[in-house]
N, C-alpha and C positions, 0 to 999 in steps of 0.2 A: 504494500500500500504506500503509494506515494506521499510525503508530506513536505513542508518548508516550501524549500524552491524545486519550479516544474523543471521535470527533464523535456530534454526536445529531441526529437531523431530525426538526426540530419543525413543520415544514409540507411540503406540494411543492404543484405545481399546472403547466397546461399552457396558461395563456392570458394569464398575466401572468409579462414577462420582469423581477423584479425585481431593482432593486441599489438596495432600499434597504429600512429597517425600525427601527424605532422600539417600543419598549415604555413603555406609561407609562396610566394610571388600570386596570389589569390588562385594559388591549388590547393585544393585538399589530398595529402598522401596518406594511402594507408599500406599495411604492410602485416605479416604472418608467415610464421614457420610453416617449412613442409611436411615438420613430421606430423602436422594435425591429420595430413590425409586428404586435406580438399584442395582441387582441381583449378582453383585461381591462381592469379599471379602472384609470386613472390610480395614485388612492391609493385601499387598500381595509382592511377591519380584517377579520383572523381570528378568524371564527365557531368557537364550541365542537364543530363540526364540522367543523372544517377547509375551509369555506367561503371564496368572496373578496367580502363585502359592501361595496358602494360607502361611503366616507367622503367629506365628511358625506353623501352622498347622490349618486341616481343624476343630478341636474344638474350638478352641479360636477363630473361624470366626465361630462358627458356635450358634451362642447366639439368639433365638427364644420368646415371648414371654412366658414367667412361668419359665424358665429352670434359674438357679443358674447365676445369672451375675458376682460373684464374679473371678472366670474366664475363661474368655467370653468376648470377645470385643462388647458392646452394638452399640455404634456410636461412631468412630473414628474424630478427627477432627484436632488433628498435628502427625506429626512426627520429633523429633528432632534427633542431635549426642550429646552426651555430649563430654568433656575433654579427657574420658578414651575409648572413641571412641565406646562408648556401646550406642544402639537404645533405645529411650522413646518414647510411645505412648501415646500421652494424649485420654482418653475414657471419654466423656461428661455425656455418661450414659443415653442421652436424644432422645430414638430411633423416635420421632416426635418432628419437632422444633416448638417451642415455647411453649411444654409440659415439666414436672417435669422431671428429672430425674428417673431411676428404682431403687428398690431399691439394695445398691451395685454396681452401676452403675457406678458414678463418681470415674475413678481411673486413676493413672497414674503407667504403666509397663514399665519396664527397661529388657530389654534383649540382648542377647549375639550377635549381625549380624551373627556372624560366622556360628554359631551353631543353633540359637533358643533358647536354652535353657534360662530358666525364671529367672531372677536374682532377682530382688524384685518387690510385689506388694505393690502399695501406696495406699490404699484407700483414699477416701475423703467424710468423712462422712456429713451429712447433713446439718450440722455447716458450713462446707468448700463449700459444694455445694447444698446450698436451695432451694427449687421449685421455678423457675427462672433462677438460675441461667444458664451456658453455658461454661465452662470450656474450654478455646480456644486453648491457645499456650501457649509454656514452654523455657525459656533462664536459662542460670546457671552464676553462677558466686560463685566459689570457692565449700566453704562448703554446699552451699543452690542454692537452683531451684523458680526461679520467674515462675508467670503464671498470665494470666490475665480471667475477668470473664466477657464474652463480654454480658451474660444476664442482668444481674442483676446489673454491672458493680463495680469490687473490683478488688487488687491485691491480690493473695494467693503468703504466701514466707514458701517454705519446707524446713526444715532442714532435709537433702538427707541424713546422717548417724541415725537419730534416729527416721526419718518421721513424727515428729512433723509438723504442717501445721499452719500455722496463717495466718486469714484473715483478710486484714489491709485496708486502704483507699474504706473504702465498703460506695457507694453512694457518693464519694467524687465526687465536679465537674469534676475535672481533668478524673474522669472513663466514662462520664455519655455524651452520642450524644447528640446532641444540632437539636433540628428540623430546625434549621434555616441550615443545612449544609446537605441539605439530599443526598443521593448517586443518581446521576445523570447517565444514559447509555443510547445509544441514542436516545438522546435528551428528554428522559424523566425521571420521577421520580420512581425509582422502588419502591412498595408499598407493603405489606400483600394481605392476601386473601380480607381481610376485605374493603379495600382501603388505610391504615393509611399509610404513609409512615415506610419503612423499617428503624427501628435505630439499630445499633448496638455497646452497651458501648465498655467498654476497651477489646481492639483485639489487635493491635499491640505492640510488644514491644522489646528491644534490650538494652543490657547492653554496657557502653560504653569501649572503648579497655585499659583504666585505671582502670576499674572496679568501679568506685567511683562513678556511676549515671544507674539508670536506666530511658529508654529513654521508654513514654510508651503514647495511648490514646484508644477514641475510632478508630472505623472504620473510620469514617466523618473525624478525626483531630480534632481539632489541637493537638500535642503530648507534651505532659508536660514532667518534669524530676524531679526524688528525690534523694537524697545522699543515695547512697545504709548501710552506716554506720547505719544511724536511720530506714532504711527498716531492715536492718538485726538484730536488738538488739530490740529482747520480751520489753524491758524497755524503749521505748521510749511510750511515752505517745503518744495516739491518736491525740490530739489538735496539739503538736509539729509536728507530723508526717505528718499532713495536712496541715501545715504552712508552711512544709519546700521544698513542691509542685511547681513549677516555671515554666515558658511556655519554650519550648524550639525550636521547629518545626510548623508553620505553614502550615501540610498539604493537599491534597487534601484526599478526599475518594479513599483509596487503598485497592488492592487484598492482600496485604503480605509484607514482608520485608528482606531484611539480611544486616548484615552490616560486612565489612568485619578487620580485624586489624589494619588499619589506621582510625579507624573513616567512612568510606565512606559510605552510608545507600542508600543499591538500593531498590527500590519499582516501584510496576505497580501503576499508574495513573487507574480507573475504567472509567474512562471518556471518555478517548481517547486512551485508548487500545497501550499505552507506557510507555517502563522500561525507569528510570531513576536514575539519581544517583546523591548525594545530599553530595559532600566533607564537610569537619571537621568545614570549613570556611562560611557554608549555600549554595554553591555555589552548583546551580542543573542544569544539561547537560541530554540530551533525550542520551539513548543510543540505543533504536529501537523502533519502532512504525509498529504495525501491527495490521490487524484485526481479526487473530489466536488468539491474547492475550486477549483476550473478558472472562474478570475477570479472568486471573491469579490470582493464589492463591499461596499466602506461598513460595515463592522461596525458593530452599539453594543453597548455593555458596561454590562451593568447594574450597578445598587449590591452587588447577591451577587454579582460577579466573573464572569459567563456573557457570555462573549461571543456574539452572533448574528451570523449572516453567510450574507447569502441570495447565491446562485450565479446571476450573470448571464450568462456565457458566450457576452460579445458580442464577441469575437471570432472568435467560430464564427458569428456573422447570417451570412448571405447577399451583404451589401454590402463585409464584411472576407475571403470566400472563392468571389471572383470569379460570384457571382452563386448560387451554393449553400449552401443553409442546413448546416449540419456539428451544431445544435444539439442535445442527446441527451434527450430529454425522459424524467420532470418538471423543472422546474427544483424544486431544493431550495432550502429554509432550513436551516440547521445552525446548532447552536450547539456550544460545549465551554467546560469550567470554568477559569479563569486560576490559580484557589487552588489552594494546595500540596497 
């Protein structure tokens, strides 16, 4: 039952499971892994009809097993804007979850909205991205691009002008689910094929509007923070850089995050299928509650305050309920207004 502020669906569709979407040169991108199993594009941008057209094009959606992954989106799994208003795609590389990466697989592409055109690829070689790991989402701050590794659970920090990549707090607590916090939906524990409960390391993550902290955890919470000074300097010693780790958010298991220039950090609850919003001061207010939002994923929030948040409701695939799809089509996009 919906309450507070109305949600609005600004898209659906029934062939791409997405958890993820990006506005920026007045397109709307959306984006979803392959290993959901549905037959859409990797990334794709919404036609003024409500269309899902391949981004940039039907080759780079069109990545099969044997064929050249180096460009080829294998499984999509964020979409960011950066500063200079130009689309990154983080690609996992990992076309069956909880399998290795392909090889060439794990990259992150930077491209033009406007146009398509391919502005740089970032590989992430084996080093950056191990059998295990799961290359999730991507935040910036200045000269360098943070990412989290929700496999395997590390922070990778890219230096964006010369694509150097260093993987830093790899296996630290602060990355790593705790089984005592499992992802709860209703009313139950959602689990593997196998039974084991679902974990997922470092997934969330947000830089804060001073730049001077990255705000990050796993899925489950609770979310730790590090002085982005000793994240961003190769010469900070390991020991140091794991010392300088501090709890900062207590939260529950969530779909996604954004946080907007004041500090404010909205995220969906998985639990109970409501956005909220969590000011500078700890202070968190439900801002809607519905049962459309049935594991939102990854909002973003634009500069007019509207958050989007497309419903991926992968806990209802087939592989999280013993072999039966539970998924309620269309999958929607929603958005609602943050301003008062």
């Amino acid at each position: 039952m919906a309450h507070a502020r109305s949600l609005r669906i600004e898209a659906s569709n029934s062939v791409l499971n997405w958890n993820a979407v990006a506005l920026a040169a007045h397109h709307v991108f959306v984006g979803g892994p392959r290993w959901t199993g549905f037959s859409g594009p990797s990334v794709a941008v919404l036609t003024t009809g409500g269309l899902l057209r391949p981004f940039p094009d039907s080759i780079w959606n069109g990545w099969k097993p044997g064929l050249d992954a180096k460009r080829r989106f294998v499984s999509v799994n964020a979409l960011h804007i950066d500063p200079e208003g130009k689309l990154w795609v983080v690609d996992t590389g990992t076309p069956l979850f909880g399998r290795p990466p392909v090889k060439d697989g794990p990259k992150l592409v930077r491209l033009d909205p406007a146009t398509g055109d391919i502005l740089r690829v970032y590989p992430l070689d084996p080093v950056m991205a191990p059998p295990g790991s799961y290359i999730d989402d991507i935040r910036f701050n200045g000269p360098h691009a943070y990412l989290t590794d929700a496999g395997k659970g590390a922070v990778l920090v890219l230096d964006i002008a010369t694509g150097v990549c260093r993987r830093v707090l790899d296996g630290a607590p602060a990355t790593q689910a705790r089984p005592d916090r499992p992802i709860v939906i209703d009313g139950r524990i959602v689990r593997n094929g196998n039974g084991t409960p679902l974990l997922i390391n470092a997934d969330p993550l947000e830089v804060s509007p001073d730049r001077k902290y990255l705000y990050f955890g796993p899925l489950e919470g609770p979310w730790s923070k590090v002085p982005t000074a000793l994240l961003d300097d190769p010469a900070t010693p390991p020991a140091v850089l794991a010392a300088s780790v501090t709890p900062w958010a207590d939260l529950p298991p969530i779909g996604g995050s954004a946080m907007d220039e004041r500090g404010n950090l909205y995220f969906v609850a998985l639990k109970n299928e409501t956005v909220y919003r969590r000011d500078p001061a700890g202070r968190i207010v439900s801002l809607a509650s519905d049962h459309r939002l049935h594991w939102a994923d990854a909002p973003f929030l634009t500069r007019d305050g509207r958050l989007w948040l497309p419903v991926a409701q992968l806990d209802r695939l087939a592989q999280f309920q013993h072999g039966i799809s539970r998924v309620q089509f269309p999958f929607l996009l929603l958005s609602l207004s943050t301003q008062p």
